[in-house]
C-alpha positions as CSV (number, residue, x, y, z in Angstrom):
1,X,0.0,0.0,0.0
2,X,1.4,3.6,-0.7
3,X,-0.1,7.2,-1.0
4,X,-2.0,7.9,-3.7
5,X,-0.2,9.8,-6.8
6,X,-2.0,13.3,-6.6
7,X,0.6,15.5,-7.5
8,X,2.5,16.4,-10.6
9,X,6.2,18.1,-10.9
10,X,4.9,21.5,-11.4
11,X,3.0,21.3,-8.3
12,X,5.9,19.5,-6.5
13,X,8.3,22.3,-7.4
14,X,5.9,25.1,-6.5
15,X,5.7,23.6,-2.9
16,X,9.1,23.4,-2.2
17,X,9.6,27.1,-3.3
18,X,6.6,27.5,-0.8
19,X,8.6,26.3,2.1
20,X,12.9,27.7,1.2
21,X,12.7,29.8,4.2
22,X,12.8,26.3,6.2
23,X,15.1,25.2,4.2
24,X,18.7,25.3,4.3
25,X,20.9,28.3,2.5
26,X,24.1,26.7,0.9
27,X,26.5,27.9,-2.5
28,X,26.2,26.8,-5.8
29,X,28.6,26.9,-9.0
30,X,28.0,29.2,-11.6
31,X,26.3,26.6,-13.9
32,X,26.3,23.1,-13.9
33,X,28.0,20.4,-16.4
34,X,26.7,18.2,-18.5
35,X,27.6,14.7,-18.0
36,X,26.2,10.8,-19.6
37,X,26.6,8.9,-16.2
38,X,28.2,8.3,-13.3
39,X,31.1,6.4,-15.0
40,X,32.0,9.9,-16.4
41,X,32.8,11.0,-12.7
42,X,34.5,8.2,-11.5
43,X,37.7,9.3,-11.8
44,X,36.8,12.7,-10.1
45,X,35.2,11.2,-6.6
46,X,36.0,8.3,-4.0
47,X,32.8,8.1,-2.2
48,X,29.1,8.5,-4.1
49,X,26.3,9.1,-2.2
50,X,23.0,7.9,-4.0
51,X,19.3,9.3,-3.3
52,X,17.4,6.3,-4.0
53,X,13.9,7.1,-5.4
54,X,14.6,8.6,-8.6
55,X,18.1,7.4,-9.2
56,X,17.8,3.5,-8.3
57,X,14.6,3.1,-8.7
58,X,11.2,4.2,-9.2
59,X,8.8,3.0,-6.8
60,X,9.1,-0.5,-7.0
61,X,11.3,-1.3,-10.3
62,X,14.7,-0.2,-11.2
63,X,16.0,2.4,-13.3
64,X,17.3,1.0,-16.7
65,X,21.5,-0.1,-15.9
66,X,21.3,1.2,-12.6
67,X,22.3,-2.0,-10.9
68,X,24.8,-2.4,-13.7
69,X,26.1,0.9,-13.0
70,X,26.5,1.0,-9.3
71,X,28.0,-2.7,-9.2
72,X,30.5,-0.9,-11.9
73,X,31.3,1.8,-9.2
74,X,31.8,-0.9,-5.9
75,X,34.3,-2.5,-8.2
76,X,36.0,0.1,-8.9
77,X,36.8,0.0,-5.2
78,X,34.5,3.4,-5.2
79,X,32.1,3.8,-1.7
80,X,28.3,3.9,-2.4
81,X,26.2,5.0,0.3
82,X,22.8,5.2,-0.4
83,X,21.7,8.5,1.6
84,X,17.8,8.2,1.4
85,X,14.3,10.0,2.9
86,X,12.6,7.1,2.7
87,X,11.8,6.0,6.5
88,X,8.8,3.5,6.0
89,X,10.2,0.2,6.2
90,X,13.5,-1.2,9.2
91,X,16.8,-1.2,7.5
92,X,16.3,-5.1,7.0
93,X,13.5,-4.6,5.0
94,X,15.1,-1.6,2.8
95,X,17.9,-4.3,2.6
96,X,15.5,-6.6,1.2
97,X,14.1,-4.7,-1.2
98,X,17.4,-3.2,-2.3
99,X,18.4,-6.9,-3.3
100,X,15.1,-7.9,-5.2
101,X,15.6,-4.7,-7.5
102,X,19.2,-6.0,-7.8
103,X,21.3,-4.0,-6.1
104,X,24.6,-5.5,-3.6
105,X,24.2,-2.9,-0.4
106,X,25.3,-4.2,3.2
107,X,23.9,-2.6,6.1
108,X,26.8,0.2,5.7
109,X,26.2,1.1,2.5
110,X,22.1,2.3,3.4
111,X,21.7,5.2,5.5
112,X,17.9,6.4,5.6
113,X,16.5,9.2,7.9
114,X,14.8,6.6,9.3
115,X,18.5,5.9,11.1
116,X,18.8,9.4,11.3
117,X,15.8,10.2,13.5
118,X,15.4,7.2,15.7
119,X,19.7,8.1,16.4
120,X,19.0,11.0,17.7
121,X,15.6,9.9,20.0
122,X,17.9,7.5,21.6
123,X,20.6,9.8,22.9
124,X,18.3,12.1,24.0
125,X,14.8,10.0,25.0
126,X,11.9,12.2,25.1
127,X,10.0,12.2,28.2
128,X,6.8,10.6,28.1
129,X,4.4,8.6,25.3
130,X,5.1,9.4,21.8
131,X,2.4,8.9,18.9
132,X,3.9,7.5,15.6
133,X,2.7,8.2,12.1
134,X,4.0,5.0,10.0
135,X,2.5,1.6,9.0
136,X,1.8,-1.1,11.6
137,X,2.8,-4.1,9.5
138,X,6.5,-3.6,11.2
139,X,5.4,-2.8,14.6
140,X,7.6,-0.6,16.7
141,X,10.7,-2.4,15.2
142,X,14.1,-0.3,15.6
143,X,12.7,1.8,18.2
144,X,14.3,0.0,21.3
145,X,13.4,1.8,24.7
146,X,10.9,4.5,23.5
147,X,7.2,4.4,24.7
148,X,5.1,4.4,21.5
149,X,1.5,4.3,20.2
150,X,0.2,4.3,16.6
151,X,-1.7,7.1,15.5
152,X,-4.8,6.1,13.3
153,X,-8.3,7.4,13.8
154,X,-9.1,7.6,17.6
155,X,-8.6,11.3,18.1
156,X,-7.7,10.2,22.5
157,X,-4.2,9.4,21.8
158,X,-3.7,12.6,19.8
159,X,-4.5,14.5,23.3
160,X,-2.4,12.0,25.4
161,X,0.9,11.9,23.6
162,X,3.6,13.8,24.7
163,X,5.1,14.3,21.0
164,X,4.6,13.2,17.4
165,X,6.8,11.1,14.9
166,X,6.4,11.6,11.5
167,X,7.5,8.5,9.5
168,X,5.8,7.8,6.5
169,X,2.6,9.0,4.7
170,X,1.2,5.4,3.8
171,X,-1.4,5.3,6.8
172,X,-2.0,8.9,6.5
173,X,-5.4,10.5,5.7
174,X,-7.0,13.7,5.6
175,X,-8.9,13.1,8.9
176,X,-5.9,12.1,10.8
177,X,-3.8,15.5,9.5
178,X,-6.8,17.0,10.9
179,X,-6.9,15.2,14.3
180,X,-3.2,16.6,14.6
181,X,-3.9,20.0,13.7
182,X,-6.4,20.4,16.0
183,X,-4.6,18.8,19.1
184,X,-1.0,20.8,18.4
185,X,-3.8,23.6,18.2
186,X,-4.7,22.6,21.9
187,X,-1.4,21.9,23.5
188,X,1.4,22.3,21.0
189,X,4.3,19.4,21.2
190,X,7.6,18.6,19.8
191,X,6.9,17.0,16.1
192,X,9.7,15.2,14.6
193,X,9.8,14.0,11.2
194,X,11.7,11.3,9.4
195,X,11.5,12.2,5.7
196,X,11.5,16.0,4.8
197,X,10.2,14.8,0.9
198,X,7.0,16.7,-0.3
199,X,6.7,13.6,-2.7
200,X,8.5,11.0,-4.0
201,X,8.3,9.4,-7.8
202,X,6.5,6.0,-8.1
203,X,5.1,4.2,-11.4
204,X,2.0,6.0,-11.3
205,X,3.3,9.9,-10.3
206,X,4.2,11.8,-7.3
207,X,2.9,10.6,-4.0
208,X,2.8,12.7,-1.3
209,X,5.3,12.2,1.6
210,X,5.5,13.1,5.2
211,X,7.3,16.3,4.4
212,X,3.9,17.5,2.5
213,X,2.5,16.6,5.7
214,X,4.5,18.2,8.2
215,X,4.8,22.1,6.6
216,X,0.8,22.2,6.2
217,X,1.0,21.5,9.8
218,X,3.4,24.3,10.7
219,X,1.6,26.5,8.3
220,X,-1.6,25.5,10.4
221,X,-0.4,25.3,13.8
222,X,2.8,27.3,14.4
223,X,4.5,24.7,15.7
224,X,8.1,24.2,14.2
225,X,8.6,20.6,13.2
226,X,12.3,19.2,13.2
227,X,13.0,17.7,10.4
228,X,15.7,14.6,10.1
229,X,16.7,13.7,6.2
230,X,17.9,15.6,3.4
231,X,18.3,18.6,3.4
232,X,19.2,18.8,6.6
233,X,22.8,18.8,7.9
234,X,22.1,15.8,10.4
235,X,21.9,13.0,7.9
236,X,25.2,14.3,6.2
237,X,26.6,14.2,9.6
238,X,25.8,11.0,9.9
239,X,27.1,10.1,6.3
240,X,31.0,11.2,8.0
241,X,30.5,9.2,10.8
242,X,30.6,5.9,8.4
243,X,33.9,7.3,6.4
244,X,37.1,7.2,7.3
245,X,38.5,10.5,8.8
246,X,40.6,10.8,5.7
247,X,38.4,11.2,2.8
248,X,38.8,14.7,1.1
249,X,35.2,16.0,1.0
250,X,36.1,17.3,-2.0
251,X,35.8,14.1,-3.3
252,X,32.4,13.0,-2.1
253,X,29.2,13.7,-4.2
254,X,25.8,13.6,-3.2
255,X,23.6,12.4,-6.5
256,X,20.2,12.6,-6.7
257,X,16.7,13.8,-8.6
258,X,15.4,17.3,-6.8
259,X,16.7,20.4,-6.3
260,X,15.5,21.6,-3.0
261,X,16.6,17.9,-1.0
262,X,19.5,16.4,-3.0
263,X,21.2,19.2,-4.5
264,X,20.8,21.9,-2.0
265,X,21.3,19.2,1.4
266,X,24.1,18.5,-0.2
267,X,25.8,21.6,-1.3
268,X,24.9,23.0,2.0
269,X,27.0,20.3,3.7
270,X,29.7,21.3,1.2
271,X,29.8,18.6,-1.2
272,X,29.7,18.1,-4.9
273,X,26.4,17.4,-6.1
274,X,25.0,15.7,-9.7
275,X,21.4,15.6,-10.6
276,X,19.8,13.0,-12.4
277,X,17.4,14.1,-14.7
278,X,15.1,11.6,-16.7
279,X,13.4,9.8,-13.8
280,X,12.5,11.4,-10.7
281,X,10.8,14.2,-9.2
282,X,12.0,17.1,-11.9
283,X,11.3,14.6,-15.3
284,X,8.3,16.6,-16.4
285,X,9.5,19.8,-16.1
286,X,12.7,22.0,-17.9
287,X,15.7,21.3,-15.9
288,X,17.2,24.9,-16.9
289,X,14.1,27.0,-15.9
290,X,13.9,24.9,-12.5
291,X,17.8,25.9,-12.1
292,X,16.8,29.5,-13.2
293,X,14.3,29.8,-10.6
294,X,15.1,27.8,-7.7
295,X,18.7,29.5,-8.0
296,X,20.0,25.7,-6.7
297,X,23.0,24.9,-8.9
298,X,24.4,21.6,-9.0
299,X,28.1,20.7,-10.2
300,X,26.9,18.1,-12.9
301,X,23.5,17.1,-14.5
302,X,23.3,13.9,-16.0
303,X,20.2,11.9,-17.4
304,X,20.3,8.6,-15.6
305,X,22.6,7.1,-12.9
């Protein structure tokens, strides 16, 4: 089960201009390069750091030679991470997945903001009951030592819980986003949210994500969510904990298929950045006007991974 495609690239772009000033600042080049893939940067970066949706895969098949390519890269002795928002499903699960779309990732080589978010609740546990905003078919799996309850259409536990987590969009209805309007309304509380996307690309169109979610609710409420994922610093932070303390940054690069996460979390954290064009989030639209407009730069543009 997944959100329902309602949303084209237009409106996708349009909504993250909506919501820049919550967004990161970070420099750009002058004008991008054009590239054919990622072979043609190989020689130029150690360590590739791959959005997934978009790049790998679209929903549930993979893009044309990706496999190909990114088995390619490993061989080369080149480190893949796969630096992703999506923070549905447990990293076995992802793992899984990964595999049947035919990809060769070990537990290193998938960081999600999944990771990200449920990191940083476990050094610093919040106080009290929290209500969670993902699908039940995993349980509460990952999320050792934290007091959770599912959030579905009983509007008592939206009044009980001492704070909200924002982890996927699957379960996630029009009622319930108004059940949590109306009780941060009430009594406002921390809200923290594991994947920053407005939507992500899938074999039928955009689907809306938690991000879409969670800046309605700040627009409605007031209350600030904190956002784990691109393109936030933490997740990069994250990313340099799992390389070794001698890898030039300057030879890292984030790839990936929006603008306002991919290209912008990663410039912000000072890396290069590539942007794949032909399958994700931006397919539909003119990559030079969305430059033009958005003002995000990145170092190369290529059409598929």
């Amino acid at each position: 089960m997944c959100a329902p495609a309602t949303r084209d690239a237009v409106w996708a772009f349009d909504a993250y201009e909506a919501v820049r000033d919550r967004l990161p600042q970070a420099r750009y080049p002058a004008r991008p390069r054009a590239v054919d893939s990622l072979a043609d940067l190989a020689q130029d970066f150690d360590v590739f750091l791959l959005d997934a949706f978009g790049v790998l895969n679209v929903g549930e098949s993979p893009i044309p030679g990706a496999p190909e390519r990114i088995a390619a890269l490993q061989a080369a002795g080149k480190r893949v991470i796969v630096v992703s928002n999506a923070a549905s499903y447990p990293k076995r699960v992802a793992l899984e997945r990964f595999g049947r779309l035919g990809f060769d990732f070990t537990a290193d080589d998938v960081l999600s903001s999944r990771d990200v978010l449920i990191a940083a609740l476990t050094r610093s546990p919040p106080a009290g009951r929290l209500g969670l905003i993902a699908p039940e078919s995993h349980g509460f799996e990952e999320f050792d030592g934290l007091d959770l309850v599912f959030l579905a259409d009983d509007p008592v536990p939206y009044a009980e819980v001492d704070g909200f987590v924002m982890m996927s969009s699957v379960p996630w209805t029009d009622r319930r986003q108004a059940l949590l309007e109306t009780a941060l309304t009430r009594d406002p509380r921390p809200v923290w949210v594991g994947n920053p996307d407005l939507v992500a690309p899938r074999e039928t169109g955009l689907t809306l994500e938690p991000g879409h979610f969670a800046h309605r609710l700040a627009d409605a409420t007031g209350v600030a969510p904190e956002f784990f994922g691109k393109p936030y610093g933490n997740v990069f932070d994250m990313v340099r904990t799992r390389l070794a303390a001698e890898v030039d940054p300057g030879r890292i690069v984030m790839v990936g298929d929006t603008l306002h996460t991919d290209i912008l979390g990663g410039a912000a954290a000072g890396l290069a950045t590539a942007l794949v064009t032909d399958h994700g989030a931006l397919k539909d639209l003119d990559i030079g006007a969305a430059i033009a407009r958005s003002r995000i730069v990145p170092d190369f543009i290529l059409p598929a991974p």
